[in-house]
BANU-729480 format. One record per residue: x, y, z of N, C-alpha, C in turn. Coordinates in Angstrom, 3 decimals. Layout:
// BANU-729480
nu:nv:nw:cau:cav:caw:cu:cv:cw
X:Y:Z:X:Y:Z:X:Y:Z
...
//
This chain:
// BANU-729480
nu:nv:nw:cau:cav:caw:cu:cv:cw
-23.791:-25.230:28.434:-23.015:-26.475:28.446:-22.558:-26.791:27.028
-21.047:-26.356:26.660:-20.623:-26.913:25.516:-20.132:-28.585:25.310
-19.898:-28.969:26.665:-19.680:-30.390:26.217:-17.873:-30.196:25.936
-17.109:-29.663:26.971:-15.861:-29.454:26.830:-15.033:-30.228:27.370
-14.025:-30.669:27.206:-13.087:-31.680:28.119:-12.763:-32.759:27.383
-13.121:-34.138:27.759:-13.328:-35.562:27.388:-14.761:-36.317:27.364
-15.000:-36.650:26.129:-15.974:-37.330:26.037:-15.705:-38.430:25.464
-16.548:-40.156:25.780:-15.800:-41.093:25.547:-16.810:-41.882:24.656
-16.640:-42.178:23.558:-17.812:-42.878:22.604:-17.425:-44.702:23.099
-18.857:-44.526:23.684:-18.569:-46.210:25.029:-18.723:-47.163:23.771
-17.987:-48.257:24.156:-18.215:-49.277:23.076:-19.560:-50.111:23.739
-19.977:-50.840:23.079:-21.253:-51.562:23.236:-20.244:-53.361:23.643
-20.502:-54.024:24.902:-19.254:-55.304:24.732:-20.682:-56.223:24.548
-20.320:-57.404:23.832:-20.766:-58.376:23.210:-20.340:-59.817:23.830
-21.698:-60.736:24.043:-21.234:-61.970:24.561:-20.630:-62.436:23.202
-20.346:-63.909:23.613:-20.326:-65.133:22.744:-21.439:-64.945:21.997
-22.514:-65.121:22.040:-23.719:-64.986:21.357:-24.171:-63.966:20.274
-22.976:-62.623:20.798:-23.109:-61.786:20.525:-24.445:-60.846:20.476
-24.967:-61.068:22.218:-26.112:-60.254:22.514:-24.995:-59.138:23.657
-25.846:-58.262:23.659:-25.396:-57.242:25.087:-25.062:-57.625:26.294
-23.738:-57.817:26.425:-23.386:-57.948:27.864:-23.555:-56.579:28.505
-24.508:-56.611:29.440:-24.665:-55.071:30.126:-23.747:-55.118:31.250
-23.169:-56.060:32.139:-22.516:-56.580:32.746:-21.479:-55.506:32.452
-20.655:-56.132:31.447:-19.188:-55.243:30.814:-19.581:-53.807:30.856
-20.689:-53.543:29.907:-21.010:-52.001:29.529:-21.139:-51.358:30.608
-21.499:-51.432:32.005:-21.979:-51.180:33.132:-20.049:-50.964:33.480
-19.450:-51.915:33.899:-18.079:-51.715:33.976:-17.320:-50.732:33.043
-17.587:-50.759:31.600:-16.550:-49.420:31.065:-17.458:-48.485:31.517
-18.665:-48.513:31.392:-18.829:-46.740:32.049:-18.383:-46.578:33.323
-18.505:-47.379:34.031:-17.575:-46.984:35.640:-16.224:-46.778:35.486
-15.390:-47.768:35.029:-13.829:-47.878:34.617:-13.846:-46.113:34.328
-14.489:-45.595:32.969:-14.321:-44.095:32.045:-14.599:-42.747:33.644
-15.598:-43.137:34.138:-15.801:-42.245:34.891:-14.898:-42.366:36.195
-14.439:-43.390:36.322:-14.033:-43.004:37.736:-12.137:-42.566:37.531
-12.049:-42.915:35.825:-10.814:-42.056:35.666:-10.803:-40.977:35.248
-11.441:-40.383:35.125:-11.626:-38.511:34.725:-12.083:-38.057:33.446
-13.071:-39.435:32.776:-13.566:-38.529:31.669:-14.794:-37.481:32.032
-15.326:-36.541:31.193:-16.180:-35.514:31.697:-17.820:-35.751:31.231
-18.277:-36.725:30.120:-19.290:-37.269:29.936:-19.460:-38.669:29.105
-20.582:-39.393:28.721:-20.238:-40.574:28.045:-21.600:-39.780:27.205
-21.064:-41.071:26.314:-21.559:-40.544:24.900:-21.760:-42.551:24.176
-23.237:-42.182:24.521:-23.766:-43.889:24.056:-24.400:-43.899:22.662
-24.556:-44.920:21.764:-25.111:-45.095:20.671:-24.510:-44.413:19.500
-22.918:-44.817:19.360:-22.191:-43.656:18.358:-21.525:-44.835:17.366
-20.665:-44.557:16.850:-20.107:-45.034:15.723:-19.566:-46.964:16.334
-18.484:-45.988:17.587:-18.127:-46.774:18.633:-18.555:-47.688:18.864
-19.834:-47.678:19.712:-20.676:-48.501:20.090:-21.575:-49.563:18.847
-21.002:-49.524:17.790:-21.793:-49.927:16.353:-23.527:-50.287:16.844
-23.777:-48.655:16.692:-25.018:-48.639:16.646:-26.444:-49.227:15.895
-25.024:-48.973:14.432:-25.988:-49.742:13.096:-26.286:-50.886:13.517
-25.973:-51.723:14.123:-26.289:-53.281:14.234:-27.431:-53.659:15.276
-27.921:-51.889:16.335:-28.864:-52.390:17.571:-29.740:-52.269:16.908
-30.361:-53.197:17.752:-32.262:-53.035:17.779:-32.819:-51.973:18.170
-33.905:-51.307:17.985:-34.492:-50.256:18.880:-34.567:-50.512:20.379
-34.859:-51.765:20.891:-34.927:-51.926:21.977:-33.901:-51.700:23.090
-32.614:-52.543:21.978:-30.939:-52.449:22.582:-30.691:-51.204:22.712
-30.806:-50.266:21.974:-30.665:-49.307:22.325:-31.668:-48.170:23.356
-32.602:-48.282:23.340:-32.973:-47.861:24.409:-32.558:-48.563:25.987
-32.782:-49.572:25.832:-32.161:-50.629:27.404:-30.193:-49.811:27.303
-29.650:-49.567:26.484:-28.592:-48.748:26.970:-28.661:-48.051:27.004
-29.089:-46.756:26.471:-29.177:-45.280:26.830:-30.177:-45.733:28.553
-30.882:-46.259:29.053:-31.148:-46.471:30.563:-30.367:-46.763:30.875
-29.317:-47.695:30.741:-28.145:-48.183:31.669:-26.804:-46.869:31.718
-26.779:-46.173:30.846:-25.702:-45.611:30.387:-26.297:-44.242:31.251
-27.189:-43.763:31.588:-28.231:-43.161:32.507:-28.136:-43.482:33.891
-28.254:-44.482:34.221:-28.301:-45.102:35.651:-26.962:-45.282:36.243
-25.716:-45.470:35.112:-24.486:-45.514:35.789:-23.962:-44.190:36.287
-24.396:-43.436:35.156:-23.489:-41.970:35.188:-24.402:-40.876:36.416
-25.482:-41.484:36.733:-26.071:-40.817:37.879:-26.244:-39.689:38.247
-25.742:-38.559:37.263:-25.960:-37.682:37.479:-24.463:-36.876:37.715
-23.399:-38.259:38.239:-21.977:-37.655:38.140:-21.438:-37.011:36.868
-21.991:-37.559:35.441:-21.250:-36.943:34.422:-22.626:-36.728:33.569
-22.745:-35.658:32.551:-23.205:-35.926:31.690:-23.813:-37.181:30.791
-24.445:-37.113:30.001:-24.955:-38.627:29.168:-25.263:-37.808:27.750
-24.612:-37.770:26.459:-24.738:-37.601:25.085:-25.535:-39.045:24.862
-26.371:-39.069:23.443:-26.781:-40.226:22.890:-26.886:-39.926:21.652
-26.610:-40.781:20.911:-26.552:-40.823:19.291:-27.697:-40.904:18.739
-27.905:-40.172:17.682:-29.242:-40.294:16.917:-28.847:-39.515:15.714
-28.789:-40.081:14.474:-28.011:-39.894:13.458:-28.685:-40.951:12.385
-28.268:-40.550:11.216:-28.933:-41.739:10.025:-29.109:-40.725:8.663
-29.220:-41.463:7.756:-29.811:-40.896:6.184:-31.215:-40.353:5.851
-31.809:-40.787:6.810:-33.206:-40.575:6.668:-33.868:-39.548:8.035
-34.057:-38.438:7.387:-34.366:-36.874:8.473:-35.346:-37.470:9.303
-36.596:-37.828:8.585:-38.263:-37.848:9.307:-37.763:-39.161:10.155
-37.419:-39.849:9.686:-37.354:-41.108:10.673:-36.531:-40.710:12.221
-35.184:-40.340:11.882:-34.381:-39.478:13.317:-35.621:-38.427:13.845
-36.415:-37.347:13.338:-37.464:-36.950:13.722:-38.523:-37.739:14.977
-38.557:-38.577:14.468:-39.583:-39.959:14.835:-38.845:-40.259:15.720
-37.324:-40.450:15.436:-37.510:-41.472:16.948:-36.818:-40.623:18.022
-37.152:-39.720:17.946:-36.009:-38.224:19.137:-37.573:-38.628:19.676
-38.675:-38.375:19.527:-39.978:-38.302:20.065:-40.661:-39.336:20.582
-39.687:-40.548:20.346:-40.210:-42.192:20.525:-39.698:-42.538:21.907
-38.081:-42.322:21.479:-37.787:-43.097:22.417:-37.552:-42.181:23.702
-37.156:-42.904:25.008:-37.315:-42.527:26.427:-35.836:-41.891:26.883
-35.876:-40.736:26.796:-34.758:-39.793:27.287:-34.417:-39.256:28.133
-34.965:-39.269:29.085:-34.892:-39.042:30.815:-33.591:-38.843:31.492
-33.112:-38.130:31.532:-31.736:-38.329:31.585:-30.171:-38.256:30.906
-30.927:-37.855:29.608:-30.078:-37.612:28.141:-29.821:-36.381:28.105
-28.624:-35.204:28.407:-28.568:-34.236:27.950:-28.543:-33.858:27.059
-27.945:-34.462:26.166:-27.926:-34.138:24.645:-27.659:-34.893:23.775
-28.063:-34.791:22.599:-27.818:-35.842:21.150:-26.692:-35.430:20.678
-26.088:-36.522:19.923:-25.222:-36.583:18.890:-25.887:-36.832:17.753
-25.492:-36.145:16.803:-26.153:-36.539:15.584:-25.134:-36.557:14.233
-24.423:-37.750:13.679:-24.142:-37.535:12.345:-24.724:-37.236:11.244
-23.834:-36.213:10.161:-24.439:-36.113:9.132:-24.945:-37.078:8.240
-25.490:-37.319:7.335:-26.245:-38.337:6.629:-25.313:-38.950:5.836
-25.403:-40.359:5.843:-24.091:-40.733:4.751:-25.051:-41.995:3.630
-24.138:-41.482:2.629:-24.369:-42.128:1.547:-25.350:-41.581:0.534
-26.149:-40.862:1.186:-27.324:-39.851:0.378:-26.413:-39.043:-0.485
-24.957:-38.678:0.160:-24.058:-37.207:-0.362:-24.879:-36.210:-0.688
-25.643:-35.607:0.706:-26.397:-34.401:0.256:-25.624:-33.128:-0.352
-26.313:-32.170:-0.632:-26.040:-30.984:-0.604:-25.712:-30.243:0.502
-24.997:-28.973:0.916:-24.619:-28.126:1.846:-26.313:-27.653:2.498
-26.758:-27.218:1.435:-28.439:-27.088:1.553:-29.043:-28.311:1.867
-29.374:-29.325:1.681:-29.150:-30.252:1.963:-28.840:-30.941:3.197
-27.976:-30.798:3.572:-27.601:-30.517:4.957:-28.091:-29.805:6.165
-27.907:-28.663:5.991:-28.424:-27.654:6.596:-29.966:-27.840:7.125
-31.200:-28.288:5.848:-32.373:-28.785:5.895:-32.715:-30.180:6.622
-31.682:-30.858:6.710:-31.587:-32.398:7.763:-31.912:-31.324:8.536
-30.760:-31.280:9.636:-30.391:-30.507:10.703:-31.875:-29.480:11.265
-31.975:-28.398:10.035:-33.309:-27.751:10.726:-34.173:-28.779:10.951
-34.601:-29.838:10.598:-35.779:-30.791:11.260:-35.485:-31.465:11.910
-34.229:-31.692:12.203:-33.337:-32.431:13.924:-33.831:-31.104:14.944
-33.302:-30.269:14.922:-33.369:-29.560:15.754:-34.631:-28.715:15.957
-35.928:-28.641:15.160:-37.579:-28.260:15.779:-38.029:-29.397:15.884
-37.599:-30.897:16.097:-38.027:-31.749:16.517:-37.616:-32.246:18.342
-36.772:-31.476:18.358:-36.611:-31.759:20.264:-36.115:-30.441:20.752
-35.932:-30.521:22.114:-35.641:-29.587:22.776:-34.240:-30.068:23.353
-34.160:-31.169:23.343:-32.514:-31.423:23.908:-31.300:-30.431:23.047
-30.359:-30.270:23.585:-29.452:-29.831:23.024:-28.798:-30.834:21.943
-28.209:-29.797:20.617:-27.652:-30.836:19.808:-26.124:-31.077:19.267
-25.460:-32.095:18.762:-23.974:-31.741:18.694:-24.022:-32.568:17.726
-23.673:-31.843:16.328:-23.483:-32.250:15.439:-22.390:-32.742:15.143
-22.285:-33.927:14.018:-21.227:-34.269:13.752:-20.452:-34.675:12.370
-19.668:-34.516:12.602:-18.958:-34.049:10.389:-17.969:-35.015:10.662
-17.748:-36.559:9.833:-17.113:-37.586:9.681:-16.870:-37.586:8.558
-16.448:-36.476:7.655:-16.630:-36.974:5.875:-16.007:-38.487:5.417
-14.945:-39.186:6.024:-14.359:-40.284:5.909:-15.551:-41.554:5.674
-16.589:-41.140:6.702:-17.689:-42.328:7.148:-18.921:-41.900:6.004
-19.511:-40.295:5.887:-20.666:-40.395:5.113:-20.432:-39.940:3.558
-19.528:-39.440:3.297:-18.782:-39.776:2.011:-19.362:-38.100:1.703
-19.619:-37.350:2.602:-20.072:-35.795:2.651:-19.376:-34.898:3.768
-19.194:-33.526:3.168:-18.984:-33.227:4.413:-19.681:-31.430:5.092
-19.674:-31.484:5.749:-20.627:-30.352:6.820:-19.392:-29.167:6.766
-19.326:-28.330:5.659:-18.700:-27.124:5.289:-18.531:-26.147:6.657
-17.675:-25.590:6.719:-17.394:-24.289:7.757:-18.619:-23.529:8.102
-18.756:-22.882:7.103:-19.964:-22.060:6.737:-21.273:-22.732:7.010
-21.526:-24.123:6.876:-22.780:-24.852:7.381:-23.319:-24.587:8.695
-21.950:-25.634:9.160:-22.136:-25.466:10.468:-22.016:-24.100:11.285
-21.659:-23.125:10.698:-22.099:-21.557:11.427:-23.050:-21.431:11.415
-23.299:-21.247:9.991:-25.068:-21.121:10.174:-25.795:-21.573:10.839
-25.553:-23.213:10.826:-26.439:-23.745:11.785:-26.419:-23.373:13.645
-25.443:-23.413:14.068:-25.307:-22.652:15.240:-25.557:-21.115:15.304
-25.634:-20.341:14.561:-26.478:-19.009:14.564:-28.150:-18.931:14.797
-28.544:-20.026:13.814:-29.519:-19.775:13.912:-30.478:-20.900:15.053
-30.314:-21.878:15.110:-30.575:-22.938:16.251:-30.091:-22.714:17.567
-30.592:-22.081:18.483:-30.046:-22.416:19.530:-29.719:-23.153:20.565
-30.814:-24.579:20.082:-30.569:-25.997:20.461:-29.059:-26.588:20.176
-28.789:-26.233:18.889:-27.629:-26.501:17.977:-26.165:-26.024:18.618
-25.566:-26.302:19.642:-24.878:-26.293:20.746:-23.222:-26.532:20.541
-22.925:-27.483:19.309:-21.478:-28.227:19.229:-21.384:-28.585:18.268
-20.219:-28.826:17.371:-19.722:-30.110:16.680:-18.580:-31.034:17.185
-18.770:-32.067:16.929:-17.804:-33.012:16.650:-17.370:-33.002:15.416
-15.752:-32.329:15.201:-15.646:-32.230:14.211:-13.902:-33.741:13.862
-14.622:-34.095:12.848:-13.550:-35.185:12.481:-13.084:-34.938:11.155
-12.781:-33.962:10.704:-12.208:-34.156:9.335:-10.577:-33.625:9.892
-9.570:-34.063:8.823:-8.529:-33.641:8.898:-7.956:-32.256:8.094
-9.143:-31.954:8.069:-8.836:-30.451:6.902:-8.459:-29.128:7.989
-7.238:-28.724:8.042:-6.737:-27.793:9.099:-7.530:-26.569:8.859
-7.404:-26.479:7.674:-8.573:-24.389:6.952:-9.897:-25.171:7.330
-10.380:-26.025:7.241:-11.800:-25.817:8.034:-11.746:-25.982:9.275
-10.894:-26.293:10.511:-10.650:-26.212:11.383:-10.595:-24.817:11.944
-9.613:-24.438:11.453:-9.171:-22.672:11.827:-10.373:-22.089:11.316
-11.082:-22.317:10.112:-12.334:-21.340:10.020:-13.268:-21.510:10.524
-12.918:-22.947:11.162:-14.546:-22.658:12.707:-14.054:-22.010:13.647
-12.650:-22.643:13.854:-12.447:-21.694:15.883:-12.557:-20.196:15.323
-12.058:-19.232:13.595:-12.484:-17.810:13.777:-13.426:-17.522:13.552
-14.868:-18.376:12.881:-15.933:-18.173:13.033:-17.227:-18.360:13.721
-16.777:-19.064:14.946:-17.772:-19.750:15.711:-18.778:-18.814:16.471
-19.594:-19.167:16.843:-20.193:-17.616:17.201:-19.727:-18.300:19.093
-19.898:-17.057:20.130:-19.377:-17.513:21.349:-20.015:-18.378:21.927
-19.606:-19.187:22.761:-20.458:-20.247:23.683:-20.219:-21.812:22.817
-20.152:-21.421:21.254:-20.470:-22.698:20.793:-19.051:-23.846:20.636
-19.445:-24.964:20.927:-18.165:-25.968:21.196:-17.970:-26.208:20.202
-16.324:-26.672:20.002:-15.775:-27.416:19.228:-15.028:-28.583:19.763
-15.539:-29.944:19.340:-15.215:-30.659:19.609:-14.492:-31.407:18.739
-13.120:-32.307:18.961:-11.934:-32.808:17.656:-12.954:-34.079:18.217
-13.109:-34.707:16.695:-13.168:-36.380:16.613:-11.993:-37.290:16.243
-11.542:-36.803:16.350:-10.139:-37.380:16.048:-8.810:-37.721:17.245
-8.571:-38.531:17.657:-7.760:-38.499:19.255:-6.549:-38.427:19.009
-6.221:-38.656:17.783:-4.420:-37.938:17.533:-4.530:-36.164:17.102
-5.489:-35.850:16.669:-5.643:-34.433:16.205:-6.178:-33.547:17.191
-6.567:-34.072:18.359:-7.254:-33.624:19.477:-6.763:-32.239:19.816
-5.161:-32.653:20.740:-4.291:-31.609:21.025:-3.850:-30.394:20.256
-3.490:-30.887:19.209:-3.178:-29.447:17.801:-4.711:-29.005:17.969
-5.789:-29.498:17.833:-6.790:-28.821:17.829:-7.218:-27.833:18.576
-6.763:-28.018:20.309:-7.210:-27.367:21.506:-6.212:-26.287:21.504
-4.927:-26.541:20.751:-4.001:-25.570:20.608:-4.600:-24.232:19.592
-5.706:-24.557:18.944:-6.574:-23.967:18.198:-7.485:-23.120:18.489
-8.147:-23.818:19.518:-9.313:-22.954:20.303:-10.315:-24.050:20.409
-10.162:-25.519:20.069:-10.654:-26.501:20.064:-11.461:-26.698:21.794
-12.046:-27.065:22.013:-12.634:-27.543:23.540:-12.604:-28.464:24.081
-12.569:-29.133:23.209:-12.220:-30.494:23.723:-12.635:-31.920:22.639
-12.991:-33.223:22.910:-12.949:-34.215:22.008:-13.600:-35.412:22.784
-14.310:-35.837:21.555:-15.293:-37.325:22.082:-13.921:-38.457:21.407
-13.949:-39.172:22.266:-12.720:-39.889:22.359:-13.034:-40.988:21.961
-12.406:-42.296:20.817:-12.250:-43.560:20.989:-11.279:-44.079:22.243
-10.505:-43.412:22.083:-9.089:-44.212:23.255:-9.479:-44.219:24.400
-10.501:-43.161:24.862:-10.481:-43.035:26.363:-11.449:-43.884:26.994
-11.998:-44.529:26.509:-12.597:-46.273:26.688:-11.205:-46.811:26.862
-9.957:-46.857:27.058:-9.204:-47.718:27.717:-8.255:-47.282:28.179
-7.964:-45.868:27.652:-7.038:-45.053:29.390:-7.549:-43.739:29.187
-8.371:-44.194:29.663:-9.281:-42.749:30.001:-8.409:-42.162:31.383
-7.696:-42.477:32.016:-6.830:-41.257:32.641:-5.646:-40.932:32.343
-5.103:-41.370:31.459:-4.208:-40.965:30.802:-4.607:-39.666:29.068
-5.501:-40.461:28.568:-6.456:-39.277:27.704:-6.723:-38.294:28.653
-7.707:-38.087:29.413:-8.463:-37.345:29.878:-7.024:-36.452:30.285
-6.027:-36.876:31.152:-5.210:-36.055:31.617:-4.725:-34.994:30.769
-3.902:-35.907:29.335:-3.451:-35.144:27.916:-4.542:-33.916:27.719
-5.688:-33.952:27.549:-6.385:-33.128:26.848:-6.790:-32.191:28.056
-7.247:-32.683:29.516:-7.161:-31.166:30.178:-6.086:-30.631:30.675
-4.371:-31.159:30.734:-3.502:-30.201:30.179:-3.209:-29.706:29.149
-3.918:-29.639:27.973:-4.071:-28.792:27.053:-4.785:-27.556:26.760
-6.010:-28.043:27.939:-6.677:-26.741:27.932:-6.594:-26.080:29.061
-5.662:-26.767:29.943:-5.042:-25.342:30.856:-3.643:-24.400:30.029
-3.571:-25.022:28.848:-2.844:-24.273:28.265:-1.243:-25.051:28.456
-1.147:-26.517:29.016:0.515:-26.268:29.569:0.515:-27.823:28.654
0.939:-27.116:27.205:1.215:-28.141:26.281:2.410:-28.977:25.860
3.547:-29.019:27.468:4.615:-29.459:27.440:4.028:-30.604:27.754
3.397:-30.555:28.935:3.007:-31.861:29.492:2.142:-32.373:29.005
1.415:-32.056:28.200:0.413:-32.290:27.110:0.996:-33.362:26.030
1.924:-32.955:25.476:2.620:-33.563:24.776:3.455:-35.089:25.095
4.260:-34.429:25.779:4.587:-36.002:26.652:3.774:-36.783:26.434
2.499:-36.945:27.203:1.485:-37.931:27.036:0.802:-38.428:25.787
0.603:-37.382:24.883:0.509:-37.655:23.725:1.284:-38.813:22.562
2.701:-38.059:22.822:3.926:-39.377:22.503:3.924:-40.465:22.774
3.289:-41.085:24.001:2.767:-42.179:25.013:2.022:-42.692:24.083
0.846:-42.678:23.559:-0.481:-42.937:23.393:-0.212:-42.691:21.803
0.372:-42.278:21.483:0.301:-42.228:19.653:0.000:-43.732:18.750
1.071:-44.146:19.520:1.262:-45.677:19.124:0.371:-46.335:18.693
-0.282:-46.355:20.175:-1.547:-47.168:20.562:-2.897:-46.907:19.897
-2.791:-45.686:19.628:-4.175:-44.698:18.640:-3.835:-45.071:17.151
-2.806:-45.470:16.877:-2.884:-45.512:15.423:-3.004:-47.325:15.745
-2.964:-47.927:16.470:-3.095:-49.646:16.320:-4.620:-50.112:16.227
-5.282:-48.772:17.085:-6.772:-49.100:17.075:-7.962:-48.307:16.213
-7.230:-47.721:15.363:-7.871:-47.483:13.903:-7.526:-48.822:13.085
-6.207:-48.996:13.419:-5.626:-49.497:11.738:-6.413:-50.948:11.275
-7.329:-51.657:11.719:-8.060:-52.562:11.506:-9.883:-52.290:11.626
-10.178:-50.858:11.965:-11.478:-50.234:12.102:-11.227:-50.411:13.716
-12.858:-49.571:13.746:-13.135:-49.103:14.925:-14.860:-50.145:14.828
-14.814:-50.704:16.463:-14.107:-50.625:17.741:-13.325:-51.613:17.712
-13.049:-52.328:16.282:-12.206:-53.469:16.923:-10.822:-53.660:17.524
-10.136:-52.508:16.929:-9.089:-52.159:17.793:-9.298:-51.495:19.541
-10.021:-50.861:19.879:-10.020:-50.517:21.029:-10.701:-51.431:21.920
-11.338:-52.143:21.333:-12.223:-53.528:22.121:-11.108:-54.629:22.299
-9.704:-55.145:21.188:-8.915:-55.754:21.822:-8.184:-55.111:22.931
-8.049:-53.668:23.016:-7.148:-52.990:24.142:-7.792:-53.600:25.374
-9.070:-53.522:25.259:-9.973:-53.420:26.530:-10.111:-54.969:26.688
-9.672:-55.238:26.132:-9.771:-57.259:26.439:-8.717:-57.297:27.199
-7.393:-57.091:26.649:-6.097:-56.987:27.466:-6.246:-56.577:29.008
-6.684:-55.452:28.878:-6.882:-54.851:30.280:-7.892:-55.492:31.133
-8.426:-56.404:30.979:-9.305:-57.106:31.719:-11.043:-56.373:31.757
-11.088:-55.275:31.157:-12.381:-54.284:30.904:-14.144:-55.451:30.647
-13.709:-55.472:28.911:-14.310:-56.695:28.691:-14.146:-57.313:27.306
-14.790:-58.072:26.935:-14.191:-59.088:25.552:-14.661:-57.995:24.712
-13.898:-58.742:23.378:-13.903:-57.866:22.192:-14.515:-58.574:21.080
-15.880:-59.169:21.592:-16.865:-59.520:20.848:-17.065:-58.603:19.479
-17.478:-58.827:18.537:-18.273:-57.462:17.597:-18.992:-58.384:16.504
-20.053:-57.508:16.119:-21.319:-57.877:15.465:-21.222:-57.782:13.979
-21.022:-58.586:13.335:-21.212:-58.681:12.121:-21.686:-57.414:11.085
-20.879:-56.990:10.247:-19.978:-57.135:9.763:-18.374:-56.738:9.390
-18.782:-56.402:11.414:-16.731:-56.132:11.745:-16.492:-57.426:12.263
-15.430:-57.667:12.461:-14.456:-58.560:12.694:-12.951:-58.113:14.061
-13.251:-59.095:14.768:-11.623:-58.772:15.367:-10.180:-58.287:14.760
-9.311:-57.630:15.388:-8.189:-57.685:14.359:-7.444:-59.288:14.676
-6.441:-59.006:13.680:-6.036:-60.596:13.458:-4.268:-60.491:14.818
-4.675:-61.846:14.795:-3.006:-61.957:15.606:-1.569:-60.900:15.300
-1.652:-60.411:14.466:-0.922:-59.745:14.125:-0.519:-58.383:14.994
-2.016:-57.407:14.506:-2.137:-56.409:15.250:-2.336:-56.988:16.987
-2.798:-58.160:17.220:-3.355:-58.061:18.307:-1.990:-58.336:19.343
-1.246:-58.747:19.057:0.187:-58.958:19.272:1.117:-57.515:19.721
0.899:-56.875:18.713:1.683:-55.469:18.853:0.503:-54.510:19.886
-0.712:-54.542:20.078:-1.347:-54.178:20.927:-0.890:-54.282:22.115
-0.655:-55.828:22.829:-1.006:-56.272:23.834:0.862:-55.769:24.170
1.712:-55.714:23.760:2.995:-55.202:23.725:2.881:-53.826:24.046
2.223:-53.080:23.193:2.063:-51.358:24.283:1.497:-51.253:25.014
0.425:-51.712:25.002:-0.552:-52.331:26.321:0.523:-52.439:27.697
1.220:-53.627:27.422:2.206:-53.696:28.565:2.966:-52.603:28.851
3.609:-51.963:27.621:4.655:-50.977:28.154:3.888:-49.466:29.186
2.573:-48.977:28.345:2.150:-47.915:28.885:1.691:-48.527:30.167
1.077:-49.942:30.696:1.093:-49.981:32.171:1.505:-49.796:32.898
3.129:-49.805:32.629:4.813:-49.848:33.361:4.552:-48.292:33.800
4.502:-47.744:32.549:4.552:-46.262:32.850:3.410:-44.878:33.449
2.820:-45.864:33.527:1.391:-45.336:33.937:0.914:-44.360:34.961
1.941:-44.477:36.344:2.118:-43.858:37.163:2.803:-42.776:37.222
3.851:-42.922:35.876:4.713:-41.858:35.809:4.266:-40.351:34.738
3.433:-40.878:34.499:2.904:-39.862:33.263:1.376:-39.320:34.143
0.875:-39.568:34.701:-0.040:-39.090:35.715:-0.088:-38.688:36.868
0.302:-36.715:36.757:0.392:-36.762:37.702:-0.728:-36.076:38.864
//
């Protein structure tokens, strides 16, 4: 199991209070699955993990478990600066149901390649789940070299995937010609997705597809049937909208999409912020238009 297709990094929705509405969260994982994404992927950047409790997060990785039932896959995040502690809590907390971890590289430490590599070996003789690493250099101010991540998939055989998010095309191309077989490549990136799969890419853990996840999901598995006319089309669709819900951070752009759409509010926890009237304006404007067209681009 490489973890190929669409994967959707679920946002975490927030009351007024700004405690866990499980309510909502329970709804986007149904909304994601019952439009054709291929697994969910809880406790990630997305979901602003930094801000849960241990508890919150375990009470969602169960819910995020109990929805997906066995219909899709379940990834869970477990990532941080500090090795022994991620160690600690792969063994703590209750996984029943978790196929596999996500794990970002360490940020802010700016390890070494070695460095790196040495996280990772004590992620991976600390569980038996499968693992899918992940290289954000934008977020940990480091980044997980070509050559790292081979190694590390040579020699781990837990060590299963990356999520790879950098925009560097030569480390791109020197994973899809060096990957050893079986092992995934996954784009973190949802505008770079497609050029990627045109690559040898497998597929991509998605921000967008938390709010058209059948319109994503569609784009990217006509890409990997290879028929990148129609691939494209949809892409052109959705460009817009992918660059509106970066351009103020993440999730707060994709949490106003999902307000629009009736999904759920776009609460967020201190110290993100909503975007301002501005963006939220030009949102709710493509918002409308791709509804119009919605039927026509899916076919």
């Amino acid at each position: 199991m490489n973890f190929g297709g669409v994967g959707v990094a679920l946002v975490t929705p927030f009351n007024e209070k700004k405690e866990i509405n499980f309510g909502e969260f329970e709804k986007v994982c149904q909304y994601v699955i019952d439009n054709g994404v291929d697994y969910l992927v809880v406790l990630g950047t997305t979901g602003e993990s930094v801000v849960l409790s241990k508890k919150e997060k375990q009470d969602l990785i169960k819910a995020t478990v109990s929805v997906a039932d066995g219909k899709v896959p379940v990834v869970a995040g477990f990532g941080g600066n500090n090795t022994y502690k991620i160690a600690e809590e792969l063994k703590a907390y209750e996984l029943t149901g978790v196929d596999a971890i996500l794990s970002v590289s360490p940020s802010y430490n700016k390890p070494t390649q070695e460095g790196i590599y040495e996280h990772y070996k004590v992620i991976a003789t600390s569980t038996d789940l499968p693992i899918i690493l992940y290289n954000v250099p934008s977020r940990t101010a480091s980044n997980i070299k070509a050559a790292t991540t081979i190694q590390l998939a040579n020699e781990f055989k837990n060590i299963i995937a990356i999520k790879e998010a950098t925009n560097d095309w030569n480390q791109i191309i020197e994973l899809c010609r060096n990957k050893p077989d079986g092992f995934g490549l996954l784009s973190g990136d949802d505008k770079l997705a497609l050029p990627s799969i045109s690559l040898g890419f497998d597929g991509v853990i998605s921000v967008i597809a938390n709010a058209t996840p059948k319109l994503f999901s569609t784009m990217i598995h006509k890409g990997l049937e290879g028929d990148f006319i129609a691939a494209r089309k949809i892409l052109y669709k959705l460009d817009e909208l992918i660059g509106y819900i970066f351009e103020q951070g993440n999730p707060a752009g994709v949490k106003c999409v999902l307000e629009h759409l009736g999904v759920c509010k776009d609460e967020l926890r201190l110290p993100l912020m909503p975007v301002n009237y501005d963006l939220r304006k030009r949102i709710s404007q493509r918002v409308a238009i791709l509804s119009k067209e919605l039927d026509g681009l899916v076919k």
